[in-house]
Each structure stands twice: as structure tokens, then as C-alpha cells.
N, CA, C and O of each residue as an XYZ file, in Angstrom:
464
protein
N     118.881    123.988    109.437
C     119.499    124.275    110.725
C     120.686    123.334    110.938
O     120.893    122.225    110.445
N     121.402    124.045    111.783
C     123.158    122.889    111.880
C     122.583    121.970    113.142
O     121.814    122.270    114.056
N     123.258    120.743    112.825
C     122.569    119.889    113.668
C     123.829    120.356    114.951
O     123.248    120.799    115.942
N     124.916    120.347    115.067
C     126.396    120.280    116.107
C     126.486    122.180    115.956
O     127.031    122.879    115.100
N     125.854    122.471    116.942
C     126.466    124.055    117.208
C     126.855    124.012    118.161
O     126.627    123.153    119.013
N     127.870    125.385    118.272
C     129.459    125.348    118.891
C     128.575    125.314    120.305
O     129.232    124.640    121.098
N     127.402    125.754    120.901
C     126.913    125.494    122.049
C     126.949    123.992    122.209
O     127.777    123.953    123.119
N     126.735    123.101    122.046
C     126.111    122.082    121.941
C     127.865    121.032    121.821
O     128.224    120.027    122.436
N     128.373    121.634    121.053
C     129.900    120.949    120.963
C     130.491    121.642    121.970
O     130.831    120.754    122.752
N     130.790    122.583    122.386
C     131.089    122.719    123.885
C     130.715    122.674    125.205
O     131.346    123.136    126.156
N     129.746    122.146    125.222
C     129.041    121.379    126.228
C     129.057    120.260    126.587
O     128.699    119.968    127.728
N     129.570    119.138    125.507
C     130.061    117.716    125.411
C     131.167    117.420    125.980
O     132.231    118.039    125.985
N     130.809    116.216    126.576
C     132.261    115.601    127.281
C     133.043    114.982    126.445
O     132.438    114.914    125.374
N     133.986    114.532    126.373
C     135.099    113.786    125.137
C     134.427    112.504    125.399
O     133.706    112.146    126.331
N     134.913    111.808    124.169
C     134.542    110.165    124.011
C     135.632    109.537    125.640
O     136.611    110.017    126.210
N     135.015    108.616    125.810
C     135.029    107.743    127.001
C     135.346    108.097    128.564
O     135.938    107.547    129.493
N     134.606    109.357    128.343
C     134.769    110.246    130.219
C     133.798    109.741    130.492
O     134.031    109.644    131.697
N     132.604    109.202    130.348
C     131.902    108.879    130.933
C     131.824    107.041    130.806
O     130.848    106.397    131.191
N     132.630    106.644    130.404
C     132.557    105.283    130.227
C     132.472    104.535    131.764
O     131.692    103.585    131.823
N     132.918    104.749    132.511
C     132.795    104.385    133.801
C     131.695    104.809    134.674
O     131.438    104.425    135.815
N     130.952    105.865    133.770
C     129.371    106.147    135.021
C     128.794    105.266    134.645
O     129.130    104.749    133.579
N     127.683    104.761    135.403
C     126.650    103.682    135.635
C     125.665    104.555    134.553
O     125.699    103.969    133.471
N     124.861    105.679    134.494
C     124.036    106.418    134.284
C     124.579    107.526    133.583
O     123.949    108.513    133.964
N     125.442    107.856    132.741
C     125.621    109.103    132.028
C     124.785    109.533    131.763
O     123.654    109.049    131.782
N     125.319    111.181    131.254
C     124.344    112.207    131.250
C     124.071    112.371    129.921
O     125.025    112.662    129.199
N     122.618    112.210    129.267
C     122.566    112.981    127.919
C     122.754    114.630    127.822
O     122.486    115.525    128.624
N     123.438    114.641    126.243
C     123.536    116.338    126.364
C     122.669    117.010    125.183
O     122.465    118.216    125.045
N     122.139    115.817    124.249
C     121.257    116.778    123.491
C     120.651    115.728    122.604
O     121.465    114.833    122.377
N     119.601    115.567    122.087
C     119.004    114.822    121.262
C     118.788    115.128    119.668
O     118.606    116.306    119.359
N     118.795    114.267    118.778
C     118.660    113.962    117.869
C     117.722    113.521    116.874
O     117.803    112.297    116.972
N     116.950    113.751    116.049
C     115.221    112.773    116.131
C     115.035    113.118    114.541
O     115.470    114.156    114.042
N     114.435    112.257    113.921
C     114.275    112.274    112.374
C     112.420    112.146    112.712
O     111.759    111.328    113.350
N     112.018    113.522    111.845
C     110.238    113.646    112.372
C     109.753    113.084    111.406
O     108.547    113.333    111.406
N     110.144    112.178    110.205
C     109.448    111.027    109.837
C     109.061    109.777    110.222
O     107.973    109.251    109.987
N     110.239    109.190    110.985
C     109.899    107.813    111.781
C     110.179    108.117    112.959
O     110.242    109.265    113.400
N     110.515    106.307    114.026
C     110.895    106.861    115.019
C     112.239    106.806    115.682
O     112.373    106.635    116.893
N     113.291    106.969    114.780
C     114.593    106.893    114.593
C     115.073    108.468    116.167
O     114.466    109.519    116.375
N     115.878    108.104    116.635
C     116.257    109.238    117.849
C     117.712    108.792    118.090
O     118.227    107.779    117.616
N     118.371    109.811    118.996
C     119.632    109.543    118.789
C     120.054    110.161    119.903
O     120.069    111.367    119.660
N     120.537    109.867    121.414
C     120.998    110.852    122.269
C     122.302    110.796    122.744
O     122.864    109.714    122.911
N     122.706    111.604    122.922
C     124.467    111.545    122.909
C     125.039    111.950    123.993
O     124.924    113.078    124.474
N     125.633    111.116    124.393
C     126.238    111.433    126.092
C     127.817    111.760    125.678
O     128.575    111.929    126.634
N     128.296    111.849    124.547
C     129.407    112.254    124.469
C     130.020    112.117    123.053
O     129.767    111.149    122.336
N     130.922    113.235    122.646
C     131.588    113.536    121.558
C     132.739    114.129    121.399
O     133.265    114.588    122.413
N     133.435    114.277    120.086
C     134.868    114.833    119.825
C     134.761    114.538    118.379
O     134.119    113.723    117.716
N     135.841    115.735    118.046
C     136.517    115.653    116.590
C     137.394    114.718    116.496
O     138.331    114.569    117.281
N     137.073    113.799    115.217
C     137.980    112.814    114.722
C     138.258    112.911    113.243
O     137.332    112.660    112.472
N     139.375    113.231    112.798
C     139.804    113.548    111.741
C     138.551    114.561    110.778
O     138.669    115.781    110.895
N     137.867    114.241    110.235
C     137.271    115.664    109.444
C     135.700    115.486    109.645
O     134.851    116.010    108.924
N     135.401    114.508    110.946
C     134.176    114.401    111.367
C     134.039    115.184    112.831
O     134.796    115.994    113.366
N     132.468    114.484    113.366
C     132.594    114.614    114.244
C     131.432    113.006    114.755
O     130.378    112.609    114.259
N     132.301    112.447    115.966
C     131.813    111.528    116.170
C     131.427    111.360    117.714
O     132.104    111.755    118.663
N     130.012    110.590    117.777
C     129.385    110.510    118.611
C     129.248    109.594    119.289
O     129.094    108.567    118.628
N     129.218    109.375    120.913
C     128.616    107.956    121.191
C     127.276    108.468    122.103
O     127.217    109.585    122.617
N     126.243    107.466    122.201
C     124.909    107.791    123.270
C     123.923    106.454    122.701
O     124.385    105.433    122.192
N     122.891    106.658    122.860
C     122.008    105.593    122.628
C     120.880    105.548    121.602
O     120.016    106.310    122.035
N     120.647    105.240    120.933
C     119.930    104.941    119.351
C     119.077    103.893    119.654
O     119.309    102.718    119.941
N     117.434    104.901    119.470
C     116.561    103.902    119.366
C     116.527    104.283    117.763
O     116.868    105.339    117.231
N     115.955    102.965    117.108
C     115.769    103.232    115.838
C     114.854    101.791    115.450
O     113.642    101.644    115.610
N     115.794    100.838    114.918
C     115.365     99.269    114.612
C     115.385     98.783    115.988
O     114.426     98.261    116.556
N     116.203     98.929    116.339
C     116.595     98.049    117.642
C     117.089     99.619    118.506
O     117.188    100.802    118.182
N     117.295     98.842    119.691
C     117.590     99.958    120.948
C     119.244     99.686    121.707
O     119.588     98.774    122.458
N     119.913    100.657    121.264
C     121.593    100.082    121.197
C     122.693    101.379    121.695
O     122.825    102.484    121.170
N     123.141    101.017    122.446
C     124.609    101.982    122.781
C     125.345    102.265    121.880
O     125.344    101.236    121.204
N     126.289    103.303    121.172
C     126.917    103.260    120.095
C     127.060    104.207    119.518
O     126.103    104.969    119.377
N     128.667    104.586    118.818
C     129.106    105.255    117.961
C     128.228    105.564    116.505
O     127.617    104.702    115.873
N     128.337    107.111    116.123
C     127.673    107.375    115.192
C     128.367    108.960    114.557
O     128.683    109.896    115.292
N     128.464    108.958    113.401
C     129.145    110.557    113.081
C     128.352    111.608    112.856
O     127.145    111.399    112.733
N     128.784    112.719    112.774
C     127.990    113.953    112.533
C     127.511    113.730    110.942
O     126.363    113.870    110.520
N     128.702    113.345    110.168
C     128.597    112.964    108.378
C     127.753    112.510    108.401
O     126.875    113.176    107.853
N     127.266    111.127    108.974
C     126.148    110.492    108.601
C     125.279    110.984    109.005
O     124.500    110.854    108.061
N     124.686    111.567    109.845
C     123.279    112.302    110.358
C     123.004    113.214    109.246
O     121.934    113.292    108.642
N     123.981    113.843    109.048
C     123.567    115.072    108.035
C     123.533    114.264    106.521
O     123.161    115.030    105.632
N     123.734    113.360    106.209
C     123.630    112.906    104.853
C     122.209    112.100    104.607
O     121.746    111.905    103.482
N     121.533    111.622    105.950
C     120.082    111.283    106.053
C     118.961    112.087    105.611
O     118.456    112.967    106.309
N     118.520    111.734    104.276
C     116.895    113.078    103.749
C     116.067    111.835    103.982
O     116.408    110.692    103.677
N     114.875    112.221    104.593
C     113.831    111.774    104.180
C     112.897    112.395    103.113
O     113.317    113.113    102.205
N     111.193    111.959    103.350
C     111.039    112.238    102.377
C     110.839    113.806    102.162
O     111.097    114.632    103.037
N     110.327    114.133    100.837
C     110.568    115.768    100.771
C     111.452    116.698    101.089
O     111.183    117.884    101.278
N     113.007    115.968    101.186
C     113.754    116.407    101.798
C     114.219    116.805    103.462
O     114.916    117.741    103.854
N     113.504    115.645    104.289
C     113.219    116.409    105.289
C     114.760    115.751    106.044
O     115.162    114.636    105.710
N     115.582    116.679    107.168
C     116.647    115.803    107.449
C     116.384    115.542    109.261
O     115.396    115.945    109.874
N     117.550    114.772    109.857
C     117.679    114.839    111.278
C     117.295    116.246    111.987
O     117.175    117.265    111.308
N     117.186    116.244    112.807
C     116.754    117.812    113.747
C     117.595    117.657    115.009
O     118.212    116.596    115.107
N     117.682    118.313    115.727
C     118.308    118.843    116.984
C     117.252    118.869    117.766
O     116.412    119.407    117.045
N     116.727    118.630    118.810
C     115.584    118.858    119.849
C     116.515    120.587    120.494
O     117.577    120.822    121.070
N     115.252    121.499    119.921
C     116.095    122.537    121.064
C     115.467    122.441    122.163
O     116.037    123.129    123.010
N     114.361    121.803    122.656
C     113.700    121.953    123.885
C     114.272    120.314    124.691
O     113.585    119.823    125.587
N     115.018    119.922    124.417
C     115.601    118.529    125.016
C     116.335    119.726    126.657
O     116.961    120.758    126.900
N     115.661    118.605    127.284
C     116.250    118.488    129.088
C     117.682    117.853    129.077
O     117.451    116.645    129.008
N     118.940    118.015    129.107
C     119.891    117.458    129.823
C     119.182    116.523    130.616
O     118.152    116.937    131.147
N     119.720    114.664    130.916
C     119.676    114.388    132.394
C     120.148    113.134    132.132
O     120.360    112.775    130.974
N     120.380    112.262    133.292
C     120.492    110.783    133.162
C     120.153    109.709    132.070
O     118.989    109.643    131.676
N     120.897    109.049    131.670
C     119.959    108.611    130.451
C     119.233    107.585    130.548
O     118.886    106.978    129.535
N     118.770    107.096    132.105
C     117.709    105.781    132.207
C     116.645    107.072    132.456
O     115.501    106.731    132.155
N     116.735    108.479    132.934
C     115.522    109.166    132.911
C     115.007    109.788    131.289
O     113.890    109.930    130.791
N     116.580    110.096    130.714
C     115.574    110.342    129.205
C     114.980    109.922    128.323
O     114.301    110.576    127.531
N     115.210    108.386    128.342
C     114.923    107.741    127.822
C     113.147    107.083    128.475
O     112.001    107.378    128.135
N     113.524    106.423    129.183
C     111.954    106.885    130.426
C     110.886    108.188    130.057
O     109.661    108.127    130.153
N     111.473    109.061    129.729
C     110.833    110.204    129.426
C     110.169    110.230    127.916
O     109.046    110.648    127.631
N     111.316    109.584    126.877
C     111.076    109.495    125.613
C     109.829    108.667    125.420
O     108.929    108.837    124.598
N     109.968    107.670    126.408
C     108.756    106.237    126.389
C     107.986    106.618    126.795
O     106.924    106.529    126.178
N     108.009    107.103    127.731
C     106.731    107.388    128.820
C     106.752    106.689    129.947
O     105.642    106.684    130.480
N     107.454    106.176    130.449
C     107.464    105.068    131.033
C     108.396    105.943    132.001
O     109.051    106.985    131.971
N     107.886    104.334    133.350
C     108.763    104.694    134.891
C     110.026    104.947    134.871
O     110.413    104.687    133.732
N     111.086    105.400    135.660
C     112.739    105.779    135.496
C     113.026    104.228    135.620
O     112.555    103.595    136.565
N     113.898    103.560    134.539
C     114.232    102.093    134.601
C     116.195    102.100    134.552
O     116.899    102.638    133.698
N     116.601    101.380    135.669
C     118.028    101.278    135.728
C     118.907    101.030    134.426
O     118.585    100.036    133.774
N     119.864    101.714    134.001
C     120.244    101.461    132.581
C     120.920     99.970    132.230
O     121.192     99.677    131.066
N     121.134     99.175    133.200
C     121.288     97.697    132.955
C     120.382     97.045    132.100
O     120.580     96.025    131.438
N     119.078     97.933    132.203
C     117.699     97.403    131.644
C     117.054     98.029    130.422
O     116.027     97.618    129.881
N     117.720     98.987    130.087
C     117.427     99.703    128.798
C     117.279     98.830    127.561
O     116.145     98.947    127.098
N     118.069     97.972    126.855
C     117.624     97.389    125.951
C     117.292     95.786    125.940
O     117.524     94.855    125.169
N     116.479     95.987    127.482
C     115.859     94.690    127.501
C     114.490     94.361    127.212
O     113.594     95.083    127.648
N     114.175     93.089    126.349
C     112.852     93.338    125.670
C     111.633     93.046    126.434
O     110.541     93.314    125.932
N     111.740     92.373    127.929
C     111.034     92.218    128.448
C     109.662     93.249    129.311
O     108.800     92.686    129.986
């Protein structure tokens, strides 16, 4: 399955429209069903023969940050298995999707990758 369909790329805001919300909006998730690597993206655009992403990456650590379409799709695990697309992912705030991902109460995004 294509991970970036034209739904999903036209639904995205350009890189840094949302740089000034407190709470941007996720628009679609990302998730490798071997570990617990996830990837949600509050915003994207074509950059030269990619396509590049910014949103929030839990993976090793829990981090804001740029990431390309190239590299997602060049990730196999084992048996070949690659990144996925959540088609049942909710649009919403990303201190609630993330909250949602955890399980946990809605936490202000000042506080997202705090270890306490």
C-alpha cells in the first residue's frame, strides 16, 4: 500500500503554517507493526524528488521533527514487513493524539517530551 496518497497529500498543510500554533493539528499517522516506532505529521510538501515531513516521532526517544517520505518507504522489517498508514487515524490536536496513542489524560504540548 502507498504510504502518501494524493488524499492524504492534499489534505496537508505546507511546512511551517503551523509553526506558530501552540497545538497543531495531526493529519495522519504513520506506525511500523513490528515495534513501537509511530510517526504523526502535522505537516508536509514536495522538496526536490521527495516528500518531506514534519510532526512528532515516538520511536527511541519522543521528538518534534523532519522526516522524508524516501526514508519511511526504504524501512523493511522483518519478513519484509514496511511502515503503514493508519487508515482509521482521527485528525486532531496533537497533545490529544498523542494522549490517545498513550492512553493517557489530554497533556499540554509544552509537556509532551517530558520524562517526568
Amino acid at each position: 500500500m502507498k504510504l502518501l496518497t494524493a488524499a492524504i497529500k492534499a489534505g496537508l498543510p505546507s511546512l511551517y503554517s503551523q509553526e506558530q500554533v501552540s497545538d497543531p493539528i495531526v493529519h495522519c499517522k504513520f506506525f511500523t507493526s513490528w515495534t513501537n516506532w509511530t510517526w504523526f505529521v502535522t505537516e508536509g510538501e514536495e522538496r526536490d524528488d521527495d516528500f518531506l515531513f514534519f510532526g512528532f516521532v515516538i520511536g527511541h526517544e519522543e521528538e518534534l521533527g523532519y522526516f522524508c517520505l524516501s526514508e519511511l518507504e526504504s524501512i523493511e522489517g522483518p519478513c519484509g514487513l514496511k511502515i503503514e498508514c493508519d487508515l482509521y487515524f482521527e485528525p486532531g490536536p496533537l497533545s490529544e493524539v498523542v494522549a490517545r496513542f498513550k492512553g493517557e489524560p489530554v497533556t499540554p504540548i509544552q509537556n509532551l517530551t517530558d520524562e517526568s
